[in-house]
Structure formats: C-alpha cells, structure tokens
VEXDREN-2710 file (C-alpha; in Angstrom, 1 decimal):
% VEXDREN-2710
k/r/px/py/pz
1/UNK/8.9/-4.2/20.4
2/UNK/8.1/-5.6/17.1
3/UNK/8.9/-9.2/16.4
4/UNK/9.2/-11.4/12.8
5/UNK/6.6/-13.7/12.0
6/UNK/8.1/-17.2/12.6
7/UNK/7.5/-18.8/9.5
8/UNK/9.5/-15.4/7.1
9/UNK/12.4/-16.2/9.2
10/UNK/14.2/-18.5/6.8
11/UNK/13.2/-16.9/4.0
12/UNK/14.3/-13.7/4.6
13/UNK/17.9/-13.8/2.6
14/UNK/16.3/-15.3/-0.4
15/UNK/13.1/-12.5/-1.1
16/UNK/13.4/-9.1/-2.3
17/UNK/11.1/-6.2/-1.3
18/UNK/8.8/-6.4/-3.8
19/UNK/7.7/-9.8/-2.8
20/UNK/7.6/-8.6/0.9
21/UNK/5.0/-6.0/-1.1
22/UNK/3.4/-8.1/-2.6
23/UNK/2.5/-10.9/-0.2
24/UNK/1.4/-7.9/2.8
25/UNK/-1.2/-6.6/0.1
26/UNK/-1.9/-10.2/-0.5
27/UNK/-2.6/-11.2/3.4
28/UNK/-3.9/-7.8/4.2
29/UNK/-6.5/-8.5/1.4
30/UNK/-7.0/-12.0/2.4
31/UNK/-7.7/-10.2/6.1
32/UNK/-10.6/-7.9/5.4
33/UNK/-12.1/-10.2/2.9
34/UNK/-12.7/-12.7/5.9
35/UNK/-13.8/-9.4/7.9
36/UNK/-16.6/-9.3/5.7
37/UNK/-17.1/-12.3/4.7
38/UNK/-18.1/-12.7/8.5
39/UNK/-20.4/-9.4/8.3
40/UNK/-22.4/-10.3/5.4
41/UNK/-24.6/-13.8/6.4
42/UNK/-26.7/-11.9/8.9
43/UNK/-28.5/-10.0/5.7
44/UNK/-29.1/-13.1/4.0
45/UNK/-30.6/-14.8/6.6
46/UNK/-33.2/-11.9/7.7
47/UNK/-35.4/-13.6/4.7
48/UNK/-35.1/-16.8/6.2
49/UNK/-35.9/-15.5/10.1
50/UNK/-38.8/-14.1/9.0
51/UNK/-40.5/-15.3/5.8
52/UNK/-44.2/-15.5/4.2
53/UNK/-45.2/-18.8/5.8
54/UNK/-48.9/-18.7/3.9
55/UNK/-47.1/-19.8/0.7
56/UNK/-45.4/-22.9/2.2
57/UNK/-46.9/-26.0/3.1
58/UNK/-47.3/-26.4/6.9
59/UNK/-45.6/-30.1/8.5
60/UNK/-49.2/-31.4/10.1
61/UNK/-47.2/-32.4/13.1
62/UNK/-46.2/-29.2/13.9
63/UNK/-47.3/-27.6/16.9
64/UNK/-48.8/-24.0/17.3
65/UNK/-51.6/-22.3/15.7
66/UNK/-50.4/-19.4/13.8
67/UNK/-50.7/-20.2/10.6
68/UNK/-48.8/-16.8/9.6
69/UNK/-46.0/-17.4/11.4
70/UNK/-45.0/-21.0/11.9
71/UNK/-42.3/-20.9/9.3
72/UNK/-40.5/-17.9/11.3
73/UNK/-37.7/-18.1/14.2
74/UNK/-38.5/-16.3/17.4
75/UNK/-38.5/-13.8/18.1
76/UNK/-38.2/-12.3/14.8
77/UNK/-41.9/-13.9/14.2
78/UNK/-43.4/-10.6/15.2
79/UNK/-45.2/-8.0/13.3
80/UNK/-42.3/-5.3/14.4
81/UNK/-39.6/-7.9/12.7
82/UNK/-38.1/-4.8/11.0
83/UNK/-37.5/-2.9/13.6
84/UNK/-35.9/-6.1/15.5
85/UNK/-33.6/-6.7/12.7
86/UNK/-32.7/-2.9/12.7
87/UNK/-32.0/-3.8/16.6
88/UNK/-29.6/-6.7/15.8
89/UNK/-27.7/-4.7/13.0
90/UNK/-27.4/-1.8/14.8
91/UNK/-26.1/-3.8/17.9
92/UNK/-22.6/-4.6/15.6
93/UNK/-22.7/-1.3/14.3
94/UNK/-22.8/1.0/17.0
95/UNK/-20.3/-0.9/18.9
96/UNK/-18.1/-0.7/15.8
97/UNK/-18.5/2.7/15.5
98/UNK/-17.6/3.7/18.8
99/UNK/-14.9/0.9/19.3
100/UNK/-13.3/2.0/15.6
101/UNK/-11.8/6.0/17.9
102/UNK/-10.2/3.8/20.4
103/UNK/-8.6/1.1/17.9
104/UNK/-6.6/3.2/16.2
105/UNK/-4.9/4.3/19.3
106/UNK/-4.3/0.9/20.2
107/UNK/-3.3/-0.4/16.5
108/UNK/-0.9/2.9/17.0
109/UNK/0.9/1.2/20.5
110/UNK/0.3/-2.7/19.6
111/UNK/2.0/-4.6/17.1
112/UNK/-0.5/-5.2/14.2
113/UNK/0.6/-8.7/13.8
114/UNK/-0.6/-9.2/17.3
115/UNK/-3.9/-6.9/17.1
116/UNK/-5.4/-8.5/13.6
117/UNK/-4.6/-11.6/14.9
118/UNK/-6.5/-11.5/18.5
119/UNK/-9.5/-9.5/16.5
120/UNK/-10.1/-12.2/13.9
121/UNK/-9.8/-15.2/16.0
122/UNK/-12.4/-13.4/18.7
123/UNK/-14.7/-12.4/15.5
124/UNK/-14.3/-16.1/14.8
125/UNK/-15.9/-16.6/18.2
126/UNK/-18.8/-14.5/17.8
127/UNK/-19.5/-15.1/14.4
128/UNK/-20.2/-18.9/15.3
129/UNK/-21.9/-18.0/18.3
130/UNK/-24.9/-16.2/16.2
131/UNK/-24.9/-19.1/14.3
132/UNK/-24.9/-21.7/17.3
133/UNK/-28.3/-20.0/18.5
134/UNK/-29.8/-21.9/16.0
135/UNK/-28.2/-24.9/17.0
136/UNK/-29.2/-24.0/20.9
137/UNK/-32.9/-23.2/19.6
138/UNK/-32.0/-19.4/21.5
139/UNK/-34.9/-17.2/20.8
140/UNK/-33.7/-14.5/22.9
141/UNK/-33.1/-10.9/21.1
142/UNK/-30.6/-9.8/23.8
143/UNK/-28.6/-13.0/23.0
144/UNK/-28.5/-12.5/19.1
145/UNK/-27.8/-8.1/19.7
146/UNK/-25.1/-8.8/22.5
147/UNK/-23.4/-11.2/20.0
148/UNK/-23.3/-8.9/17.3
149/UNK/-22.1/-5.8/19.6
150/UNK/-19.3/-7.7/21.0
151/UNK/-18.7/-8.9/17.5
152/UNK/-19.0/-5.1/16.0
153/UNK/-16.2/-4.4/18.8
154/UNK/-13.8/-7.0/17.7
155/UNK/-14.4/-6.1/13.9
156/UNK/-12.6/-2.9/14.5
157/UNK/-9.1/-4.3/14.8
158/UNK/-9.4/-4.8/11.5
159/UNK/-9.4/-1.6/9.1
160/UNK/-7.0/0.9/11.1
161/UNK/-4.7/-1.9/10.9
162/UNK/-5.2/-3.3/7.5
163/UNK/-4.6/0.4/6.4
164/UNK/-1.3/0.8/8.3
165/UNK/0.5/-2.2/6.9
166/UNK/-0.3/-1.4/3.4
167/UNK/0.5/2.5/4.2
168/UNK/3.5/1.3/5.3
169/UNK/4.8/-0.4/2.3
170/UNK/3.3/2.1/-0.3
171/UNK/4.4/5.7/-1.2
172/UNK/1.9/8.2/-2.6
173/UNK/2.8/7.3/-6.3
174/UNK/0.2/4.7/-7.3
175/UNK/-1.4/4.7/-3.9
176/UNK/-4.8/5.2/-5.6
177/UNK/-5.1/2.8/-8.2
178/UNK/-2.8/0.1/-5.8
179/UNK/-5.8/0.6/-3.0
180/UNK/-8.0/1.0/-4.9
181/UNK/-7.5/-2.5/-6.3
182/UNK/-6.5/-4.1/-2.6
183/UNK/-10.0/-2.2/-1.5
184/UNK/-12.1/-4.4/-3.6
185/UNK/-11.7/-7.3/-0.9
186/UNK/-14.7/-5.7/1.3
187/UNK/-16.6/-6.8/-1.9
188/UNK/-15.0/-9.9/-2.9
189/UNK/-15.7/-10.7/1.1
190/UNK/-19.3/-9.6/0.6
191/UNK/-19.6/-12.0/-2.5
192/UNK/-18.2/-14.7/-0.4
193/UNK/-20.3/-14.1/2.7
194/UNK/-23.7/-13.8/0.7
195/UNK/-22.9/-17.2/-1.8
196/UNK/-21.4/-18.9/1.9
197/UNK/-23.9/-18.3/4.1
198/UNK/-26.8/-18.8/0.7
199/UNK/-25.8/-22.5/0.6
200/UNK/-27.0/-23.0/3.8
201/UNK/-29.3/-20.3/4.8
202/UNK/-32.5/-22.7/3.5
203/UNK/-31.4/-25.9/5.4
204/UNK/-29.6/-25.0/8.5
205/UNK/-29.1/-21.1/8.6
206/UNK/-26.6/-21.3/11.5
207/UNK/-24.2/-22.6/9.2
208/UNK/-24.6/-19.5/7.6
209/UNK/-22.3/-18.2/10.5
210/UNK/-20.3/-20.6/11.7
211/UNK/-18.7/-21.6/8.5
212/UNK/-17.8/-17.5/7.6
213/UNK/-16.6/-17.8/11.4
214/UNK/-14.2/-20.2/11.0
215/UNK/-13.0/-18.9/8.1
216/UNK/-12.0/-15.7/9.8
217/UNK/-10.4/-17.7/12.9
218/UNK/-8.3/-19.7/10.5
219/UNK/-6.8/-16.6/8.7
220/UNK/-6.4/-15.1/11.9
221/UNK/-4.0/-17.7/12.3
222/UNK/-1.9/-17.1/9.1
223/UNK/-1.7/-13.6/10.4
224/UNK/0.2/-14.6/13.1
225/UNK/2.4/-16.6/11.3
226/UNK/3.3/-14.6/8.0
227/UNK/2.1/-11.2/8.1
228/UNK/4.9/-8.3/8.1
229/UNK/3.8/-5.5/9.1
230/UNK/6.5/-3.0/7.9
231/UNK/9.6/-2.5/6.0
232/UNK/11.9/-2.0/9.5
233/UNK/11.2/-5.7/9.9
234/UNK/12.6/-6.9/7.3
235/UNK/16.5/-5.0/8.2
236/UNK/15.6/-7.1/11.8
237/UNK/15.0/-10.3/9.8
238/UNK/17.9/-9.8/7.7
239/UNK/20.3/-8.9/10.7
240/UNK/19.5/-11.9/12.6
241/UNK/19.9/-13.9/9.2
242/UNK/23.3/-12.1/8.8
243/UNK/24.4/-12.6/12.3
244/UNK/23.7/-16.7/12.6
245/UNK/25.1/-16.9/8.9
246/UNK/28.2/-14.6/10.2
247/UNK/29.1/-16.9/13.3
248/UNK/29.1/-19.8/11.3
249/UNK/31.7/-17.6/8.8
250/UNK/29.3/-18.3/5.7
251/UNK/28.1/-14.9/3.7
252/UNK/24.8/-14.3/3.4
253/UNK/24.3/-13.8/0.3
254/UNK/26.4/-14.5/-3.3
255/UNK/28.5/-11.5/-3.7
256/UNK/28.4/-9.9/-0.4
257/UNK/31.3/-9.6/2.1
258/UNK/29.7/-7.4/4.7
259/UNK/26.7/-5.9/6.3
260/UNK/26.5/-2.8/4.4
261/UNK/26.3/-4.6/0.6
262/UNK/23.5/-6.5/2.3
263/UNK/21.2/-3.3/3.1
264/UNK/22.5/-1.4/-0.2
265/UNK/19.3/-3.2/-1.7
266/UNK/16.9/-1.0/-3.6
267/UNK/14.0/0.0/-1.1
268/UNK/15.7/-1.0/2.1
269/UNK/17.8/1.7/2.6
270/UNK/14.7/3.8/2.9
271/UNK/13.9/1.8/5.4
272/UNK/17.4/1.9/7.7
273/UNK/18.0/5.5/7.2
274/UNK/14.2/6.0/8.5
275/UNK/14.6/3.2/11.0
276/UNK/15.7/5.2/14.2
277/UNK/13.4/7.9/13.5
278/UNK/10.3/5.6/13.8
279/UNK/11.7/3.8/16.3
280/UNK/11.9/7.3/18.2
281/UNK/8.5/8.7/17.4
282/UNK/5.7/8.9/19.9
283/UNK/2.1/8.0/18.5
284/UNK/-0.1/11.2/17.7
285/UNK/-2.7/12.0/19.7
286/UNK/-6.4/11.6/19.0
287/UNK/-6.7/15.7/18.9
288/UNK/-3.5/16.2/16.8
289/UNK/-4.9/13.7/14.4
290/UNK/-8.8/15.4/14.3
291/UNK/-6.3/19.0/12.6
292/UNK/-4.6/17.5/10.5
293/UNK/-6.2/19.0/7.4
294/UNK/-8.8/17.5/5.4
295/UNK/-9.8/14.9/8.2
296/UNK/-13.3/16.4/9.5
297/UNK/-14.2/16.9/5.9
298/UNK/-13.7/13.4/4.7
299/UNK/-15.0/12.1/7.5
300/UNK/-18.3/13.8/7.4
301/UNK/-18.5/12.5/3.6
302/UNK/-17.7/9.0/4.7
303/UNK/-20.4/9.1/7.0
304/UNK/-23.1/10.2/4.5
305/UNK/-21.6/7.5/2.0
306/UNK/-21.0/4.5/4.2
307/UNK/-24.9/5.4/5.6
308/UNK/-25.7/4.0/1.8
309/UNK/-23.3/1.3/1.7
310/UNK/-24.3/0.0/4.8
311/UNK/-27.8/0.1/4.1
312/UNK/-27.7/-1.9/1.1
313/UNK/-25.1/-4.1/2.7
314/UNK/-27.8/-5.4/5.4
315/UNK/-31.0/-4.3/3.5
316/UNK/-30.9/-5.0/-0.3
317/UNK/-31.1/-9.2/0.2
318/UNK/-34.4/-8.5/2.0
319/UNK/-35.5/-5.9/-0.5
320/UNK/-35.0/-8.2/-2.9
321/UNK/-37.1/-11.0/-1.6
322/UNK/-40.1/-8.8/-0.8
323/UNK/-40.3/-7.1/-3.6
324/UNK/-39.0/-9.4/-6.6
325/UNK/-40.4/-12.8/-4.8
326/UNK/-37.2/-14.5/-4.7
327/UNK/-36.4/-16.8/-2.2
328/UNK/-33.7/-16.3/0.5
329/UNK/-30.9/-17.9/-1.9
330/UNK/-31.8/-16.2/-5.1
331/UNK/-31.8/-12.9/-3.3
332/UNK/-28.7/-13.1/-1.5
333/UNK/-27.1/-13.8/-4.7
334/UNK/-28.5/-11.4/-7.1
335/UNK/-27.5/-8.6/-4.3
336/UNK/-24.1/-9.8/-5.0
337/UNK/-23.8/-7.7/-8.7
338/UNK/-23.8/-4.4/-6.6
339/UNK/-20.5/-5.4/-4.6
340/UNK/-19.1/-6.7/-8.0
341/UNK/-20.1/-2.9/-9.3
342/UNK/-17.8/-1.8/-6.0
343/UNK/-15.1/-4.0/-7.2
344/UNK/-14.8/-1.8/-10.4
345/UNK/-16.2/1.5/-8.9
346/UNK/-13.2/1.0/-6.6
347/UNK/-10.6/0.6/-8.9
348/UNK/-11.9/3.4/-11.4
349/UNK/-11.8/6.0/-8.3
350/UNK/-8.3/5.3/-7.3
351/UNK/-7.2/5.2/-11.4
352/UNK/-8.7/8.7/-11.6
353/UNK/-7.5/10.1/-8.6
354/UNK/-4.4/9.1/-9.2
355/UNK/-4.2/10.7/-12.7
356/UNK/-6.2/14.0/-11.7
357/UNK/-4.5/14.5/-8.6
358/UNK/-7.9/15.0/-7.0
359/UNK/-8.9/12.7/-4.7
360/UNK/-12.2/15.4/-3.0
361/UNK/-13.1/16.0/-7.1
362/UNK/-13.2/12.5/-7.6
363/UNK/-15.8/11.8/-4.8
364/UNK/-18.0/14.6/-5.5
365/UNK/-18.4/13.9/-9.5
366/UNK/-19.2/10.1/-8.3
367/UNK/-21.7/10.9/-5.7
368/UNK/-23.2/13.6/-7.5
369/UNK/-23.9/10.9/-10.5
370/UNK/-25.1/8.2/-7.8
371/UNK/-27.9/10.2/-6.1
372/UNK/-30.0/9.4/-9.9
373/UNK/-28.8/5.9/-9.8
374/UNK/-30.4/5.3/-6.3
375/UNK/-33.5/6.9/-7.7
376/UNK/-33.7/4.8/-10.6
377/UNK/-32.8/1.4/-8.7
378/UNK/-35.8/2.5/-6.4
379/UNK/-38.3/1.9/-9.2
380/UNK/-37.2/-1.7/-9.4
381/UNK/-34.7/-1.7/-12.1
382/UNK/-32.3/-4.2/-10.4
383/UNK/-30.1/-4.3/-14.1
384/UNK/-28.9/-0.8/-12.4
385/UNK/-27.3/-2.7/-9.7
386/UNK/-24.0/-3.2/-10.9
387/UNK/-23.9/1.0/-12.1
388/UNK/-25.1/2.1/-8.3
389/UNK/-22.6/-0.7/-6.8
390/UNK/-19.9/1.1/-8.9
391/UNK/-21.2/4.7/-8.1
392/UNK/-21.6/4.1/-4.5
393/UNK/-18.6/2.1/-3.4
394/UNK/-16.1/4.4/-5.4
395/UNK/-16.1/7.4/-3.2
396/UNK/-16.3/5.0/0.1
397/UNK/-13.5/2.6/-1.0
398/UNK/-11.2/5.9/-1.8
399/UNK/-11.8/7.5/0.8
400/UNK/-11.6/4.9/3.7
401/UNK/-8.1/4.0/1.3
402/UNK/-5.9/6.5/-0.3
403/UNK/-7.4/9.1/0.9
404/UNK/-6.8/7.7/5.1
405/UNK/-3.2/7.0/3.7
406/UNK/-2.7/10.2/2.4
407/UNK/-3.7/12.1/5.8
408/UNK/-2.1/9.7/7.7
409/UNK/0.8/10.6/5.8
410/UNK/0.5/14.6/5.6
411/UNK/2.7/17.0/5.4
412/UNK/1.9/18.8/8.2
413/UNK/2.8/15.6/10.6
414/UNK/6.9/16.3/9.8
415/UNK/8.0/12.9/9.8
416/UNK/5.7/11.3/12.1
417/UNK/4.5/8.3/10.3
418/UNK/2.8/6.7/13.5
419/UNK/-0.5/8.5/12.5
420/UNK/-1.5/6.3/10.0
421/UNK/-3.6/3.6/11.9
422/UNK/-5.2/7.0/14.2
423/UNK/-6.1/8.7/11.2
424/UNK/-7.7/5.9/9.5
425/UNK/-9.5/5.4/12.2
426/UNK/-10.9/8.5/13.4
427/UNK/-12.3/8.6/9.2
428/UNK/-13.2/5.1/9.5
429/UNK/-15.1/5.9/12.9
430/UNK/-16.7/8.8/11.9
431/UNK/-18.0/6.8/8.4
432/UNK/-19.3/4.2/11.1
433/UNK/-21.4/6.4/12.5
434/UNK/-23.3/6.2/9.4
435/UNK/-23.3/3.4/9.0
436/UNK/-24.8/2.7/12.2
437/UNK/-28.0/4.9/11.2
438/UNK/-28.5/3.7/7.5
439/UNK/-29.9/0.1/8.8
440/UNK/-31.6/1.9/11.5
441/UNK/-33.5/4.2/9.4
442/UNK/-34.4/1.3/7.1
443/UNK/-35.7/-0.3/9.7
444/UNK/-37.9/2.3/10.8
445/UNK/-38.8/3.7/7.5
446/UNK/-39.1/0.4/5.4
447/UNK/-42.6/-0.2/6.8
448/UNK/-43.6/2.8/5.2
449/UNK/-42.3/2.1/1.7
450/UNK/-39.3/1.1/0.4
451/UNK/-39.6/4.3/-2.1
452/UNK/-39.1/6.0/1.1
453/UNK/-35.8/4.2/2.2
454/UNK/-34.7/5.0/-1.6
455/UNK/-35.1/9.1/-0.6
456/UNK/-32.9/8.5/2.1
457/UNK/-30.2/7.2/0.7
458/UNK/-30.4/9.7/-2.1
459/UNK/-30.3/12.4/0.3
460/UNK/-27.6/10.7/2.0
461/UNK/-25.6/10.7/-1.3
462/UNK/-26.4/14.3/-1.3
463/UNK/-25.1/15.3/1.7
464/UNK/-21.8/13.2/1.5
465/UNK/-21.6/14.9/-2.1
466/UNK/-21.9/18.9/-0.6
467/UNK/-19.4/18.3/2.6
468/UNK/-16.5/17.1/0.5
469/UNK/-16.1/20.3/-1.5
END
C-alpha cells in the first residue's frame, strides 16, 4: 500500500493541489537531472583517459618508456582505446536497455517513492565507484564495464517512474508543452554533469564521478522524504489530518464542519471518485501494453533517435578535442550548447504538438529537418550545435514525454491508468536499444573517419523519421 512522505504530513491542510503539482514536477525534475548529471562525466573524461601525450611535457621521474602513452590511464593506453571506450559505454547501456522492460513492471507493483529512492541512492554507489578506480589506481576494464552495467541497471528506476508521477498529476490538456518543459532536465543534467565533472577532469578525474554520485545519493534522499507520487495520496494525507484534528474536536480547516466540504476542493474530487477504481485495478501486462496502439511505432522511432542522442551524449566531448584541439575542459563544455539546443527543441515540440494536435507530425517534420543539420555539423561547423541540439532532442524528449503519457493513457485501456510506468517503459526500452548501438558503432566506425560516424547518425535520423508515419 502506498504511504505519505513523512515530511508533507503536516502540511497537508494548509496546500492546495496546484502546489502538490507543482512541487512533483519540481522533484521529479530535480530526479532525472541527477540521473544525468551522473551519466554525463564518463564522456568528458575519455579525453583525459586517453590523450596526446607527445604535446605535454613528460615528469623526468616518471617511470616507463613509452613516450606516446605515458600521459594515458590503463588500460585505455592502447591503440584500440576506441573500441574500449565503446566497451565501457555500452556496458551501462545495454544493461539499461534490457533492465528498462522489467522496470516498468516493477515501477507498475512498487511504490515510486520507494523505487526512485533505492535506484538513485545505488546509482550514487556506482557512480563513485568509477570514480574511486582512480583513487584505487584500478586498471582493470572488467572493473570499470561491470560498474557501468550495474550502474546502467539501477539508472532504469528512474524514467518509467519519473513519467508516472508526472502522468499522474497532468491531464492531456497542456501535457505537451508542460513536459516538454519538465523534459529539459535530461539537458539541464547533461550541462551539470559535463561543467561538474570539467572542473576536475584535468586534476583528479575521479572526482569527476564521485561528486555527480553524491549528488544523485543526496536527492535520492529527498525523494524519500517529499515526493508524492499521486493525487490519491493526498485524500490519505488529508484524512489522517482530518481524523487527528477531529478527535481533538478542532476543524480542519476555516469554514469546514465535515469531511465532505474538505474533499469538495477543486481537483480532489477527481481524485476520490477515481480512488476505488485504481485502488481496484490490476497492472497491465507487458503484452497488453506492446497493442496498445501506436506503441511499436514510437518505439521503433525512439530507437533510431535516441541512437543519435546517445551518440553525441558519449561521443561529441571527444570529437571535439580531436578534431578542434581543445583540451578535456574546453571540450566538455562547448558540447554543452547542443543539450542547451535540447532545452528549446524540447519545449518547441511539445508547444507544437499541443497546438497541432499531432504529436507523429511533429517528429517527422523535426527529424526530416535534422538529417541536413547532422550533415552540416559533420563538416566542422560547431556554431550548428545549438540548431542540431534543438532538432535532435525535440522528437526524443516528446516522444519519451507526452507521447509515453498519452499511450499510457489511451483509450483503448478503459480506465486502467496502471499502464503508464509499463508503457513508458517498453518506449523507453526499445529507444535504449539504440541507444546502446549509437556509441557502439562510433566506436567501431570513428577510426575510420568521423565523416563516417556523421552518415550514421544521418541515416539514423532517417530511419526514425520513415517509421513514425
């Protein structure tokens, strides 16, 4: 059963329900920017792990005799240190992809409060124990790939979750442009992450990790102490307020003389009426999810479109610094203007959708205008950074947002609104998968050319573009 956070309790009688609204979209934001936040310092550090070492001055008391490598950590000294990175990203995101089918079932059957909590304060965990390899001088690939699996597998508490709380506070209205806004934390957390883990990626880069770890453990911690998670909660919080107030023969609030002028408040009676039903409803089922309609196609474009996120997520710092000659710091921070274009691309998809009424439409005119962006930030132009940022995170953020809440939500489920954390997964999942093999084929490929990566992720963009009509 679902239980209050402890420190709402004594404020219940005194709040209304749009600042219960408001402060969920606040914490849920505040979540999945720590998410990423923690995500983000392993791409800023790849430039640091392996480096040009013939244009720094070598400490004469250092022992060894490669002068190519002596500035590099082991075992990403090599020359197959691309493929090894590709190894340590896809550890976290293969696990998350095939964790993300299994947490929605669970964030379907647990109470989210519980679930985010547990996930962030185990990310927490993993996060610092990347970072403490460098403290441990751990040279060890299986240690650094298992610590970002079981990371990956934690990580997926988070979206299915996330999703559900907010899905269960907002109606279809404004769910677009309202999302679209709260969806700009996986950038704000990528900002965060990059300047973080920047500050000390030059001196010390396993503070790089462990500060972003604590970060997530300590908002972990608020979750279990403030988050509520849906609308029913607040008729308990208000009942046991009543009820305590009622023995001691004191209303509970000006003007009210029984229970039923309490709940008359705008918004909550939504919530009673709807209260048994939900109460009553059994979670759907992974294969009643995968029909309701639209979810295979939006997942299929999620995977072409997170494939291109995700590859300039853990590729574009390291692009930057081999191509532009910047060092670890100045990279990491100029790949922070495409999550900043996210931020607005975002927004703009969830404003237009909401207008149009087309959420599919609104993908497809965005990806089909991103496939020339990629092209043209492939010749260098990194001004364009901000436009592809925009281009590329729009379709992702609404889809993995308004559009999850709206099939979540369908028709089709009459009634049954314990779908939403399934369905958001099962997108989420699927979007995973690509993002999974984006890193990995920049790994491989990158050697090649980086023109190369480039046509990938504009035939990425492509596809994602021709399976959402």
């Amino acid at each position: 059963p679902l239980s209050p956070p402890p420190c709402l309790m004594r404020l219940t009688s005194h709040n209304t329900q749009a600042l219960y609204r408001g402060f969920t979209l606040f914490l849920t934001f505040l979540f999945y920017t720590s998410y990423h936040l923690s995500r983000k310092p392993i791409s800023i550090v790849k430039s640091e792990l392996h480096k040009n070492c013939s244009t720094l001055i070598r400490p004469p008391n250092l022992n060894g005799t490669d002068n190519e490598t002596w500035c590099d950590w082991a075992p990403f000294d090599q020359d197959n240190y691309q493929t090894l990175f590709g190894a340590v990203d896809n550890s976290f995101l293969v696990a998350y992809a095939v964790g993300m089918f299994f947490s929605g079932i669970f964030g379907e059957r647990v109470p989210l409060r519980y679930y985010l909590t547990t996930g962030m304060l185990l990310s927490g965990l993993f996060t610092c124990l990347f970072g403490l390899g460098f403290y441990w001088n751990i040279h060890s690939i299986w240690y650094y790939a298992f610590v970002q699996a079981m990371n990956g597998l934690v990580q997926t508490t988070g979206w299915p979750a996330v999703v559900a709380c907010v899905g269960n506070w907002f109606g279809k209205g404004k769910r677009g442009f309202i999302m679209g806004v709260w969806n700009s934390h996986t950038s704000v957390g990528n900002i965060l992450g990059s300047l973080i883990a920047g500050i000390f990626v030059s001196s010390a880069w396993g503070m790089s990790f462990i500060v972003p770890g604590i970060i997530i453990a300590s908002t972990g911690i608020l979750c279990f102490f403030f988050l509520v998670e849906s609308e029913s909660l607040v008729r308990t919080m208000l009942m046991a307020v009543y009820e305590q107030e009622d023995n001691e023969k004191e209303p509970l609030l000006q003007n009210s003389s029984s229970s039923e002028e309490i709940f008359s408040s705008p918004g909550l009676s939504n919530s009673i009426s709807s209260e048994s039903t939900e109460e009553h409803t059994e979670a759907i089922s992974f294969c009643g999810a995968l029909r309701i309609p639209g979810v295979m196609e939006f997942s299929l474009c999620l995977l072409f479109a997170k494939l291109v996120s995700y590859t300039f997520l853990y590729w574009l710092p390291l692009y930057i610094s081999n191509v532009a000659h910047f060092d670890p710091k100045e990279a990491g921070d100029m790949s922070t203007l495409f999550d900043v274009g996210g931020i607005v691309g975002g927004v703009v998809a969830g404003l237009v959708s909401d207008q149009t009424g087309g959420r599919a439409s609104t993908c497809c005119v965005m990806l089909i205008v991103a496939a020339p962006m990629v092209s043209v930030h492939s010749h260098k132009k990194t001004g364009m950074l901000l436009v592809c940022g925009a281009l590329v995170n729009g379709p992702y953020a609404l889809i993995t947002t308004a559009v999850s809440a709206d099939l979540g939500t369908h028709e089709s489920l009459s009634g049954n609104s314990r779908a939403l954390s399934t369905v958001t997964a099962i997108i989420d999942g699927t979007g995973s998968i690509g993002a999974a093999l984006g890193p990995l084929l920049a790994g491989v490929i990158s050697p090649t050319g980086w023109n190369n990566v480039f046509f990938m992720l504009i035939t990425a963009d492509i596809l994602a573009c021709l399976v959402s009509f």
